[in-house]
C-alpha positions as CSV (number, residue, x, y, z in Angstrom):
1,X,21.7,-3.7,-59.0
2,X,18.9,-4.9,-61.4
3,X,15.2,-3.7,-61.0
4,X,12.9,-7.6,-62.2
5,X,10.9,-7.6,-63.9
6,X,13.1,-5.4,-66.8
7,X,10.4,-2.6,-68.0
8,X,9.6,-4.6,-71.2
9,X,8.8,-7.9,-69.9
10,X,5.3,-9.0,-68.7
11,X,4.6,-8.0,-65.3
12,X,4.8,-11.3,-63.2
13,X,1.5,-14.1,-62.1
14,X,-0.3,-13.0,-58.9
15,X,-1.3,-15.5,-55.7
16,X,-3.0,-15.2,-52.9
17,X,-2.6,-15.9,-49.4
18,X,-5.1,-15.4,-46.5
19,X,-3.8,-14.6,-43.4
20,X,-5.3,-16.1,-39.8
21,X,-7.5,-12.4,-39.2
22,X,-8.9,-13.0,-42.8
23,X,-7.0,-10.3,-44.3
24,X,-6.4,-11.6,-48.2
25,X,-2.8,-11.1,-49.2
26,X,-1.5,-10.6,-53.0
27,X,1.7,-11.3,-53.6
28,X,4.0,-11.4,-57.2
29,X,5.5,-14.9,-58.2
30,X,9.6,-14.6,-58.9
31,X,11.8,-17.4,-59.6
32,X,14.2,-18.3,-56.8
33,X,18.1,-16.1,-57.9
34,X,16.2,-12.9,-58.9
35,X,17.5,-9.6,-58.3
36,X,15.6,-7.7,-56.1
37,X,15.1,-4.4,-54.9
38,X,16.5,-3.1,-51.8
39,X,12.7,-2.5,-50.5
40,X,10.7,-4.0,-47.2
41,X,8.4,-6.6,-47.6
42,X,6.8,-10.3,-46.9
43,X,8.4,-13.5,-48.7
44,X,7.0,-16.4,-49.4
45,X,9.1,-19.3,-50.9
46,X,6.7,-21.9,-53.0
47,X,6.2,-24.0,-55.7
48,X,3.0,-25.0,-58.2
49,X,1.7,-28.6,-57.4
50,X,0.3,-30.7,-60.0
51,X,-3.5,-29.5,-59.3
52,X,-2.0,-25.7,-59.8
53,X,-1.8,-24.5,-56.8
54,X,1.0,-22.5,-55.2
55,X,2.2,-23.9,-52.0
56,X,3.6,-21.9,-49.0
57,X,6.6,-23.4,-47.7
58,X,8.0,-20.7,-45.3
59,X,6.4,-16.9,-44.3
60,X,9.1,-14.5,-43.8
61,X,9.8,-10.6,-43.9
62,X,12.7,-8.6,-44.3
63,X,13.4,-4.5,-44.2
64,X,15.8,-5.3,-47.3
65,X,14.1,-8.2,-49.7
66,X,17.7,-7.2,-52.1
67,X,19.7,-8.0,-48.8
68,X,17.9,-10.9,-47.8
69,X,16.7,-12.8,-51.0
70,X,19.6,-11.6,-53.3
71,X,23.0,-11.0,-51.2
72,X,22.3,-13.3,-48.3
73,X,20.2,-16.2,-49.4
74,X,22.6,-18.4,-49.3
75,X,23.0,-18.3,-45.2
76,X,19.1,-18.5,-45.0
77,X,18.2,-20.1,-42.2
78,X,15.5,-22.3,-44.2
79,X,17.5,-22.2,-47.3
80,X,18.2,-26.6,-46.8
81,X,14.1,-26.5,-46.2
82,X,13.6,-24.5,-49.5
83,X,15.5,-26.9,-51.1
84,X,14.3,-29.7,-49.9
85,X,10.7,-29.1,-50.9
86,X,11.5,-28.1,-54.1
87,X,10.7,-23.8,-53.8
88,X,11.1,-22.5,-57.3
89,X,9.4,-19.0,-56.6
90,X,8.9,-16.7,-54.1
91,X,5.9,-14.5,-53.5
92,X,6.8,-11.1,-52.6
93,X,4.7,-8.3,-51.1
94,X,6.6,-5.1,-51.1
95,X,5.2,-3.5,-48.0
96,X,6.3,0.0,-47.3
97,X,4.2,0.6,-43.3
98,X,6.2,0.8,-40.3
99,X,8.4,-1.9,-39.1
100,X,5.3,-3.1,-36.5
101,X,3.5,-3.1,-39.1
102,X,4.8,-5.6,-41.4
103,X,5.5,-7.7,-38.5
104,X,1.7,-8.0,-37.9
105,X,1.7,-8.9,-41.0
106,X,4.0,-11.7,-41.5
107,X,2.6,-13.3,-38.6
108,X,-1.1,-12.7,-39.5
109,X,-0.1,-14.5,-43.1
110,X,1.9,-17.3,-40.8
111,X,-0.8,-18.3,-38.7
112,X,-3.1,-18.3,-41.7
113,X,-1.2,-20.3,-44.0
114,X,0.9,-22.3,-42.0
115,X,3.9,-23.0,-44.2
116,X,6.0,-26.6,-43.1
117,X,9.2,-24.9,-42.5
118,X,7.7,-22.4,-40.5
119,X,7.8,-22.5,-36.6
120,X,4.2,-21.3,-35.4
């Protein structure tokens, strides 16, 4: 298993999400097929629109992001979705609280951004 980004290459771009309470989010832009980590954390599949912006398309979480985003994204649930609205990134917060705890806030980022592919 790979570590991205390699120790040599620029560290990646930085968003920003707001979540519904307020809280302000900052997440690292990967392309969609990176290697990841076996680490907790909040996902955020996007892509840049013309006027620069990232947009959300789907707020998820996952105790593995290598298990979820790297072995098993293909059986994604919201993987046609992706697809279909072009995602060529995800935003990635490795989050490293309790289990609760990321819950709260994957649905705190949810209700504040609230991504298309996402059920509220």
């Amino acid at each position: 298993m790979s570590i991205y980004p390699p120790p040599h290459v620029n560290p990646p771009a930085k968003v920003f999400g707001t979540g519904v309470s307020g809280h302000r989010y900052e997440f690292h832009l990967y392309p969609v097929g990176t290697t990841f980590i076996q680490a907790p954390g909040i996902y955020v599949p996007c892509r840049q629109a013309p006027n620069g912006r990232w947009d959300p398309h789907y707020v998820g979480e996952a105790e593995d992001l290598y298990d979820r985003l790297t072995l098993r994204l293909r059986g994604h649930h919201k993987l046609a979705g992706m697809q279909r609205l072009g995602s060529t990134h995800f935003g990635i917060w490795f989050f490293t609280g309790s289990d609760d705890h990321r819950l709260w806030h994957e649905t705190n980022l949810r209700h504040g951004l609230r991504p298309p592919l996402n059920d509220q």
